[in-house]
CHARMM internal coordinates of N, CA and C (Angstrom, degrees):
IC EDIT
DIST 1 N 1 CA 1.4649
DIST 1 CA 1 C 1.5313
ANGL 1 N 1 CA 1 C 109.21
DIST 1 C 2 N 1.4925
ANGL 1 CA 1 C 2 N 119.36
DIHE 1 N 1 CA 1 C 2 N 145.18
DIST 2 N 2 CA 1.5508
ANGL 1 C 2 N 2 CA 112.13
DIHE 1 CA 1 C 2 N 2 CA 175.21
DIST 2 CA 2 C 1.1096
ANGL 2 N 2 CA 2 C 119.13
DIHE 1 C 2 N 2 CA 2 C -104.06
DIST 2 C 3 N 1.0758
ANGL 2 CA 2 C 3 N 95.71
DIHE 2 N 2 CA 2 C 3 N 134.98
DIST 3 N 3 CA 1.7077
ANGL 2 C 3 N 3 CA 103.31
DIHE 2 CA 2 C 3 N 3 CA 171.88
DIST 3 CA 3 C 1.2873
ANGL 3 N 3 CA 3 C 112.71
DIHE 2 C 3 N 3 CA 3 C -87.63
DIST 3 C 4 N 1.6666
ANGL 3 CA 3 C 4 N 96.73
DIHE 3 N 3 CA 3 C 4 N 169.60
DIST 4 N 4 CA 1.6644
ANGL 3 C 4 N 4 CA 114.73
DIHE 3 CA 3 C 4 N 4 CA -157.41
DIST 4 CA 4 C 1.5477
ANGL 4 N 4 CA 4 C 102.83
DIHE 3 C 4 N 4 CA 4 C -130.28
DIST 4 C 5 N 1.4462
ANGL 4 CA 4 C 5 N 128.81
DIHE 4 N 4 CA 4 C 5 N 150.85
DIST 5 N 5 CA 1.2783
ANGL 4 C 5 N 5 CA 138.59
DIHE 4 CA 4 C 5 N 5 CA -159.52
DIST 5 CA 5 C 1.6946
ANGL 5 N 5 CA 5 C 105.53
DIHE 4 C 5 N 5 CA 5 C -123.37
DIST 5 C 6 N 1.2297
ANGL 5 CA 5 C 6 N 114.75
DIHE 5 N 5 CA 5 C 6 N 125.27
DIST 6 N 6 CA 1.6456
ANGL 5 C 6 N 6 CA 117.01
DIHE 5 CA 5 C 6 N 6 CA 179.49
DIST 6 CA 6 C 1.5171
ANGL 6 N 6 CA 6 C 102.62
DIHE 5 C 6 N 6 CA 6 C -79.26
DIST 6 C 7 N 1.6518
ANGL 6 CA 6 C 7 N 112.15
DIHE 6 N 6 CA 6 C 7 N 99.18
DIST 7 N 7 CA 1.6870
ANGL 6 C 7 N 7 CA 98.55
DIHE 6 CA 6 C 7 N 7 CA 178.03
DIST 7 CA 7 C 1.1877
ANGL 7 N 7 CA 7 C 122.09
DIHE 6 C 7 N 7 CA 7 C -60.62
DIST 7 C 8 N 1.4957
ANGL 7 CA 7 C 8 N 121.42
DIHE 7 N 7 CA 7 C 8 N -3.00
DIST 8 N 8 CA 1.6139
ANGL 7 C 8 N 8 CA 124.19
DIHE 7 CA 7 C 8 N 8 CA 179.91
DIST 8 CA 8 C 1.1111
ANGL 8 N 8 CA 8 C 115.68
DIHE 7 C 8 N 8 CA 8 C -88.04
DIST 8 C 9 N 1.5886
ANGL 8 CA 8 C 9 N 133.33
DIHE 8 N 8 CA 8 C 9 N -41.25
DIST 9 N 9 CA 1.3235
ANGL 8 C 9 N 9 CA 145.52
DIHE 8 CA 8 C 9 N 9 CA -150.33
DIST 9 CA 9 C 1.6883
ANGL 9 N 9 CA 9 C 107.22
DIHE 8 C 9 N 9 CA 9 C -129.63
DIST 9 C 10 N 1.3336
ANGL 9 CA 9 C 10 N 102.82
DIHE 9 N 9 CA 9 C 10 N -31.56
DIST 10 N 10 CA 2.0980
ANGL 9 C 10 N 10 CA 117.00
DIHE 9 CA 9 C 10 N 10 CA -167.99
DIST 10 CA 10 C 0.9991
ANGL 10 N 10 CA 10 C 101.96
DIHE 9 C 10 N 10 CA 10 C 67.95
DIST 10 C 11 N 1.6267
ANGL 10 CA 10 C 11 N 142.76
DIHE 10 N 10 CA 10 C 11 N 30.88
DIST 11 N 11 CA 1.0024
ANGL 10 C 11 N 11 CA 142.56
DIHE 10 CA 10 C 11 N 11 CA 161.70
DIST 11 CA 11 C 1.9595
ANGL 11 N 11 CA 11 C 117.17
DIHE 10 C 11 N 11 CA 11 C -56.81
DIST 11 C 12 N 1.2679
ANGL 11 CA 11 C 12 N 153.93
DIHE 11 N 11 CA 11 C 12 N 96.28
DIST 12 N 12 CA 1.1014
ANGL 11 C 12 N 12 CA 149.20
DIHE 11 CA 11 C 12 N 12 CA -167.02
DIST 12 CA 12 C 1.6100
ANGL 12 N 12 CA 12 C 120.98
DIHE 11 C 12 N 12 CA 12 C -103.37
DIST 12 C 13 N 1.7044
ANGL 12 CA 12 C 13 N 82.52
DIHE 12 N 12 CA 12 C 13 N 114.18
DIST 13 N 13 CA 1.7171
ANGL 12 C 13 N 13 CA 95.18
DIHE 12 CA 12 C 13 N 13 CA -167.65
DIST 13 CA 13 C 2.0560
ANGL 13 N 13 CA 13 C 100.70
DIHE 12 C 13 N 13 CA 13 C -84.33
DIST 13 C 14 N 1.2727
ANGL 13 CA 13 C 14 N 99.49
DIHE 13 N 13 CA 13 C 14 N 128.19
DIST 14 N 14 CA 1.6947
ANGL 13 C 14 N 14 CA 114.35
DIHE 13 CA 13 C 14 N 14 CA -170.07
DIST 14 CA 14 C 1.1667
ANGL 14 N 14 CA 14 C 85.57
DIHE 13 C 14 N 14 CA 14 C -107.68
DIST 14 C 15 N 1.6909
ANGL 14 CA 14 C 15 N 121.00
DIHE 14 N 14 CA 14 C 15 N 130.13
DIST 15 N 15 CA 1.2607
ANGL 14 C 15 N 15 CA 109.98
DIHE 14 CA 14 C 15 N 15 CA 168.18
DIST 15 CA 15 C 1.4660
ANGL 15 N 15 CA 15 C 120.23
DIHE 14 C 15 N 15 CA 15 C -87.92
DIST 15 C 16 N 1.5063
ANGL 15 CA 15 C 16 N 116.19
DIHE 15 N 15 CA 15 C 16 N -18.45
DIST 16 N 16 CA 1.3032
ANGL 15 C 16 N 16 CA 97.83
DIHE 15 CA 15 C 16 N 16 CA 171.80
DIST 16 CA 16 C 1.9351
ANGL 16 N 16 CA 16 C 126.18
DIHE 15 C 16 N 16 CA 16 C -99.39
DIST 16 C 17 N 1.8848
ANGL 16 CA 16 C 17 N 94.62
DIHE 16 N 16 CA 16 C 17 N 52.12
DIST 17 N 17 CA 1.0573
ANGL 16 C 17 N 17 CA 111.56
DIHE 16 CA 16 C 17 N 17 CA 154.49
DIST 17 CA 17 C 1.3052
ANGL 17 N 17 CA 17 C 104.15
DIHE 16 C 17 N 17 CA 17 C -129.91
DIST 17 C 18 N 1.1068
ANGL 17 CA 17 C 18 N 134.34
DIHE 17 N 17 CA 17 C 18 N -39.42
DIST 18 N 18 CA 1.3509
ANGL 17 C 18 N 18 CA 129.08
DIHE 17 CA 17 C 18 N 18 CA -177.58
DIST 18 CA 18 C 1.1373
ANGL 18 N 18 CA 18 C 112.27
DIHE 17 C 18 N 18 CA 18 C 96.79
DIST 18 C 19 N 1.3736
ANGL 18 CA 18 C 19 N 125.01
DIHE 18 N 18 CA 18 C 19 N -149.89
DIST 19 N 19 CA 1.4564
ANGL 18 C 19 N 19 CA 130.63
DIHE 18 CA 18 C 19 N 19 CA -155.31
DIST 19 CA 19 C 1.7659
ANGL 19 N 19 CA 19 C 98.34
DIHE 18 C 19 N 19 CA 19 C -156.25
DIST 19 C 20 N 1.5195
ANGL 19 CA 19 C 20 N 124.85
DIHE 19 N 19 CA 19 C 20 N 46.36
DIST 20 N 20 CA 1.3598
ANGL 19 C 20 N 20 CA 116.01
DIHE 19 CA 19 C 20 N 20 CA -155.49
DIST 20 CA 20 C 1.3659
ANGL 20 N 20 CA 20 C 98.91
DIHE 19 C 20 N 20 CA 20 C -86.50
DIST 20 C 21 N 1.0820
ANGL 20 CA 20 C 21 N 139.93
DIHE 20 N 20 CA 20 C 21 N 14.69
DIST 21 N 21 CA 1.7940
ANGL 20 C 21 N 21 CA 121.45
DIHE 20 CA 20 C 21 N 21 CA 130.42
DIST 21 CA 21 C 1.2404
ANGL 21 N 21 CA 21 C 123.16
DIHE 20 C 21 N 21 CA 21 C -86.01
DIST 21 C 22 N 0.8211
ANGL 21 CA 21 C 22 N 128.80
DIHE 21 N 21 CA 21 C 22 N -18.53
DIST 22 N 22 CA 1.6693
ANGL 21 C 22 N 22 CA 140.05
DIHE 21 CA 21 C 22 N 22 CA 157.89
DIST 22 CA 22 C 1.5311
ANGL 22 N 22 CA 22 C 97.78
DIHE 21 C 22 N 22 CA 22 C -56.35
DIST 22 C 23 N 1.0980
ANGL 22 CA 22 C 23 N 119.51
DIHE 22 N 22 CA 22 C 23 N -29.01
DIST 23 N 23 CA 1.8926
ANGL 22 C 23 N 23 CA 106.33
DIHE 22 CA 22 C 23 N 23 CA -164.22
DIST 23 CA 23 C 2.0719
ANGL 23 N 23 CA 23 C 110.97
DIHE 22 C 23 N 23 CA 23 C 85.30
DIST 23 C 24 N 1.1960
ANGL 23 CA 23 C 24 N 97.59
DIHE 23 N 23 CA 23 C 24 N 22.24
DIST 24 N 24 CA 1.5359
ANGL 23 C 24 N 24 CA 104.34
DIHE 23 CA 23 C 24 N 24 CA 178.23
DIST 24 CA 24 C 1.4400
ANGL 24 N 24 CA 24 C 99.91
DIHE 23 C 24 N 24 CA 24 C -104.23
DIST 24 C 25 N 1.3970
ANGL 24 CA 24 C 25 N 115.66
DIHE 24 N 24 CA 24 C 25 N 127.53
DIST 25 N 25 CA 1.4613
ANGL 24 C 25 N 25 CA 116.53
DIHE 24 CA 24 C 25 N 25 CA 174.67
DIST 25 CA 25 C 1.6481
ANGL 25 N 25 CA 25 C 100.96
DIHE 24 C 25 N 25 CA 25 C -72.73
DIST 25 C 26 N 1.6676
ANGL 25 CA 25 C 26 N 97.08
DIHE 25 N 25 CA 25 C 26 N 169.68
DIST 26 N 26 CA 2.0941
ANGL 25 C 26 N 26 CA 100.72
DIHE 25 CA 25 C 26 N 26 CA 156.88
DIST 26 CA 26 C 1.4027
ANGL 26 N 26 CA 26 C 90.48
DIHE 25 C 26 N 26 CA 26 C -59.93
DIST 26 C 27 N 1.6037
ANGL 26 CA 26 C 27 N 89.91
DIHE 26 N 26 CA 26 C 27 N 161.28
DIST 27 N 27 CA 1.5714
ANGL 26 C 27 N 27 CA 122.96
DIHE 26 CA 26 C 27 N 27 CA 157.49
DIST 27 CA 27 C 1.3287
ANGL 27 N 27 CA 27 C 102.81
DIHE 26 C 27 N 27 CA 27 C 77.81
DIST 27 C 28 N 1.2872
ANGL 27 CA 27 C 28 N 127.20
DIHE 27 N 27 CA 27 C 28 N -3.02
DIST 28 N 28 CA 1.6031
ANGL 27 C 28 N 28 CA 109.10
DIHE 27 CA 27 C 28 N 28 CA 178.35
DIST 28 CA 28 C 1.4587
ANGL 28 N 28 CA 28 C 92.83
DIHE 27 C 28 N 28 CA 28 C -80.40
DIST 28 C 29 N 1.6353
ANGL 28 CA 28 C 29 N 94.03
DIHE 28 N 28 CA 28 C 29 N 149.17
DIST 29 N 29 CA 1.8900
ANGL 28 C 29 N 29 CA 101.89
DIHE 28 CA 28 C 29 N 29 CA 173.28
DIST 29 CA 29 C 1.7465
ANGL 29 N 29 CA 29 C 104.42
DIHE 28 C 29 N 29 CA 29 C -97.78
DIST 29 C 30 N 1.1236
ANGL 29 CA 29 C 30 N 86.64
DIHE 29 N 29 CA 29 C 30 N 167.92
DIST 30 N 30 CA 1.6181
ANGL 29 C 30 N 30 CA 108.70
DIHE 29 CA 29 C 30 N 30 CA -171.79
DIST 30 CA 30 C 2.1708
ANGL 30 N 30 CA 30 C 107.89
DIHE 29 C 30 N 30 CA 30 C -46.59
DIST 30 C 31 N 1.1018
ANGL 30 CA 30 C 31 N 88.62
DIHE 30 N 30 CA 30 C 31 N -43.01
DIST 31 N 31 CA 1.8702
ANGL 30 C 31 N 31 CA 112.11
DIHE 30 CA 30 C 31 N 31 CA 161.44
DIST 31 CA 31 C 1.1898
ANGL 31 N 31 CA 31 C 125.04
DIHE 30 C 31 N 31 CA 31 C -28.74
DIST 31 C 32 N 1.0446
ANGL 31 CA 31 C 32 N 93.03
DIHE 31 N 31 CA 31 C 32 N -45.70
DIST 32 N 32 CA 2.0179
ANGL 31 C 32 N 32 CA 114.26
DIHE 31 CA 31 C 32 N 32 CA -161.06
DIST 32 CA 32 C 1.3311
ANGL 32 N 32 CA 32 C 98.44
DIHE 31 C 32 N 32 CA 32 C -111.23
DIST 32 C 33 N 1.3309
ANGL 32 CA 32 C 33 N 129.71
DIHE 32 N 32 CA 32 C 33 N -15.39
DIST 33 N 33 CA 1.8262
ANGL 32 C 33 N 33 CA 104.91
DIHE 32 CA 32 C 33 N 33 CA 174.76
DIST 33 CA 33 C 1.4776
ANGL 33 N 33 CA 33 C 103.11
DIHE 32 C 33 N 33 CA 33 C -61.44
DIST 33 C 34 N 1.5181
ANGL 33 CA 33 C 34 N 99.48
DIHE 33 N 33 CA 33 C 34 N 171.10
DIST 34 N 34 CA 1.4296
ANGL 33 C 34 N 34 CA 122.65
DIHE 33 CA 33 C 34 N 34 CA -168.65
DIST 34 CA 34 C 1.3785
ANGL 34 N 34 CA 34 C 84.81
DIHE 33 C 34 N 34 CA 34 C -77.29
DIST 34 C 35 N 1.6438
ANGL 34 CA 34 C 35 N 118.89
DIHE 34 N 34 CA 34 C 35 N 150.25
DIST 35 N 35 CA 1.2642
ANGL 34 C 35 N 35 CA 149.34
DIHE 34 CA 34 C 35 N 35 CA 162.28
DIST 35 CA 35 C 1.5069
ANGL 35 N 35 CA 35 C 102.87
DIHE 34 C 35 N 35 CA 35 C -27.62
DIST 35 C 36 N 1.5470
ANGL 35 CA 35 C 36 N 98.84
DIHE 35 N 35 CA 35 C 36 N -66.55
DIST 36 N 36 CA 1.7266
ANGL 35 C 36 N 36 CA 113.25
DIHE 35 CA 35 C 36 N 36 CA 178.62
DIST 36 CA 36 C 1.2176
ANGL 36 N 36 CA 36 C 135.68
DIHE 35 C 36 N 36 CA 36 C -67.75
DIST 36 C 37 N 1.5718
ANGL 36 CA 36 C 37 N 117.24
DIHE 36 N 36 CA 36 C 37 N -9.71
DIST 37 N 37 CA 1.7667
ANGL 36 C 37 N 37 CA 125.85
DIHE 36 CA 36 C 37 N 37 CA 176.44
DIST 37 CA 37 C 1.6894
ANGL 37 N 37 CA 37 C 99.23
DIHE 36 C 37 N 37 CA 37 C -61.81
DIST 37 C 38 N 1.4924
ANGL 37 CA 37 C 38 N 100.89
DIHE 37 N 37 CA 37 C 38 N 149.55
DIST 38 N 38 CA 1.5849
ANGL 37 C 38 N 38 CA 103.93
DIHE 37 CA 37 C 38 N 38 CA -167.57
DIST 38 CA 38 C 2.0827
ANGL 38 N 38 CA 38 C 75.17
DIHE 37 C 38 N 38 CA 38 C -142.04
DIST 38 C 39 N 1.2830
ANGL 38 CA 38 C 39 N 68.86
DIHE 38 N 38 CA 38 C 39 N 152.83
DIST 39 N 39 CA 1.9433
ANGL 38 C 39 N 39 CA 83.33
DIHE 38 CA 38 C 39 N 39 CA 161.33
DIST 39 CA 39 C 1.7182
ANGL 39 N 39 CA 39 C 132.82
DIHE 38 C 39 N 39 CA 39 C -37.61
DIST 39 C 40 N 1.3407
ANGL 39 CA 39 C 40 N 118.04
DIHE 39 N 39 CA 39 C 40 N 101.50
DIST 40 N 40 CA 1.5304
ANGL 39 C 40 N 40 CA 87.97
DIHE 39 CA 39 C 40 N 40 CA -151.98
DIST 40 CA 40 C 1.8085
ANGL 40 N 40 CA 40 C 94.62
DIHE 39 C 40 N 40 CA 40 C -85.71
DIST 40 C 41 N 1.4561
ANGL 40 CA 40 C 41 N 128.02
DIHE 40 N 40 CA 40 C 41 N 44.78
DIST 41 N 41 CA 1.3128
ANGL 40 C 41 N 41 CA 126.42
DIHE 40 CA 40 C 41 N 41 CA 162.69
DIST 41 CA 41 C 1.7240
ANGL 41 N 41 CA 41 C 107.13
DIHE 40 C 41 N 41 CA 41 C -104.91
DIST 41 C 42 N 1.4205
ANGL 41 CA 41 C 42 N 117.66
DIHE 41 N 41 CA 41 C 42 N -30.40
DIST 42 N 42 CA 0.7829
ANGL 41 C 42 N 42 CA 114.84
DIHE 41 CA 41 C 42 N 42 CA -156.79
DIST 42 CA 42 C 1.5986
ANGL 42 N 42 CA 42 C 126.34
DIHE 41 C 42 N 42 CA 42 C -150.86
DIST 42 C 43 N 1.3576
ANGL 42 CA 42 C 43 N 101.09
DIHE 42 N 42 CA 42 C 43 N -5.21
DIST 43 N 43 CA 1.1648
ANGL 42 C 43 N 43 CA 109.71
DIHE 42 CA 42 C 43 N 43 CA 149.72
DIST 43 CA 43 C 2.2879
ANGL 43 N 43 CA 43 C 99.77
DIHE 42 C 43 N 43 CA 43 C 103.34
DIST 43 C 44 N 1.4013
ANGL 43 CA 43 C 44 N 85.90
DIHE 43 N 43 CA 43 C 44 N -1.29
DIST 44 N 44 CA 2.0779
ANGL 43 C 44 N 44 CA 80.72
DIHE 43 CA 43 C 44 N 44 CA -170.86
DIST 44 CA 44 C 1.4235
ANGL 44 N 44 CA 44 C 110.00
DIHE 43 C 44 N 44 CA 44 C -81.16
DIST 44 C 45 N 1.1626
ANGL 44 CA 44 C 45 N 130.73
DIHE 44 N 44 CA 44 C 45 N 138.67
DIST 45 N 45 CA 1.4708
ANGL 44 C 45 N 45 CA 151.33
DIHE 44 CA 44 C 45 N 45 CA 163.93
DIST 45 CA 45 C 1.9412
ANGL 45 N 45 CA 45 C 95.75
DIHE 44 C 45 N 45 CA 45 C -38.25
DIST 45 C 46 N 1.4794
ANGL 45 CA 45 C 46 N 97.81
DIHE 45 N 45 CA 45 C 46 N 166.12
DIST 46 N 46 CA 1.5008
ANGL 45 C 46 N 46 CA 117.68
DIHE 45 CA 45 C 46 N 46 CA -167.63
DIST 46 CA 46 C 0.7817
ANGL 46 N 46 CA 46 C 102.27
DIHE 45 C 46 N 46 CA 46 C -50.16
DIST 46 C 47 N 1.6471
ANGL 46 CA 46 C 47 N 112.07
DIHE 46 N 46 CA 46 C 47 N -52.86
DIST 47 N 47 CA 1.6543
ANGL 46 C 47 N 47 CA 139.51
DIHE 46 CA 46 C 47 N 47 CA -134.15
DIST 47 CA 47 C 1.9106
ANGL 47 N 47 CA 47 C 99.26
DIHE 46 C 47 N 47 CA 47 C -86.89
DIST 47 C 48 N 1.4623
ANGL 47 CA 47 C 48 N 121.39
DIHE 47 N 47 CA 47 C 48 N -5.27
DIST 48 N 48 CA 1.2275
ANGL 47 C 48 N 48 CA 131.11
DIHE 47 CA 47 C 48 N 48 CA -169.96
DIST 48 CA 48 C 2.3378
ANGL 48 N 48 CA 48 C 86.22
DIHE 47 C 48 N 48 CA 48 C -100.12
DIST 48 C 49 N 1.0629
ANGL 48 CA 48 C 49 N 122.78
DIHE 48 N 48 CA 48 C 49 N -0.76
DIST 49 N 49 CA 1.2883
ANGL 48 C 49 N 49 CA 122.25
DIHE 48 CA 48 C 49 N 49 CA 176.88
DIST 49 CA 49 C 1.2960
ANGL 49 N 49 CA 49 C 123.58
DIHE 48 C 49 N 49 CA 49 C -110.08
DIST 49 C 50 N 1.4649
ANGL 49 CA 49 C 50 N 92.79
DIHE 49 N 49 CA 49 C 50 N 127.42
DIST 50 N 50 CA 1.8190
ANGL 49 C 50 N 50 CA 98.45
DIHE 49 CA 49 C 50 N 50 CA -175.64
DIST 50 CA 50 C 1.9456
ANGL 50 N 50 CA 50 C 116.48
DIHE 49 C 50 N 50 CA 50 C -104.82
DIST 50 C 51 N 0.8402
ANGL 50 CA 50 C 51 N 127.45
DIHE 50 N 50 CA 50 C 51 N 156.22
DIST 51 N 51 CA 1.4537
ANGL 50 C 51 N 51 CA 121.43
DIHE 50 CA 50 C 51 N 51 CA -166.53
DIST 51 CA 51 C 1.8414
ANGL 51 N 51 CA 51 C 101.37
DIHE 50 C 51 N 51 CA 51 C -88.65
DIST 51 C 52 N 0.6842
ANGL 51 CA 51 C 52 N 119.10
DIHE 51 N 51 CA 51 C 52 N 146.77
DIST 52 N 52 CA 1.9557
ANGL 51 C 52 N 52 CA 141.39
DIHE 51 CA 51 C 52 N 52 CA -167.39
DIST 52 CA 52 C 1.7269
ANGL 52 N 52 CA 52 C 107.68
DIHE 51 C 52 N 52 CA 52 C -112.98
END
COOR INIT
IC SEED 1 N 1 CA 1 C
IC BUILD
């Protein structure tokens, strides 16, 4: 699965860890988050993430 890079913060969302304070299980890909998940370091929208 690929991971994705926070160009604001470099925070790196792994999907097969997920986001489980976010409420994102493992294994979801970068694809499938909700519209509305933002960086949980820093607060930037999807669209602020580039793939690694």
């Amino acid at each position: 699965m690929t991971k994705y890079r926070c160009t604001v913060c470099g925070y790196i969302y792994d999907p097969e860890a997920g986001d489980p304070d976010g409420g994102i299980e493992p294994g979801t890909s970068f694809q499938d988050l909700p519209d509305g998940w933002v960086c949980p370091v820093c607060g930037a929208p999807k669209e602020d993430f580039e793939k690694i």
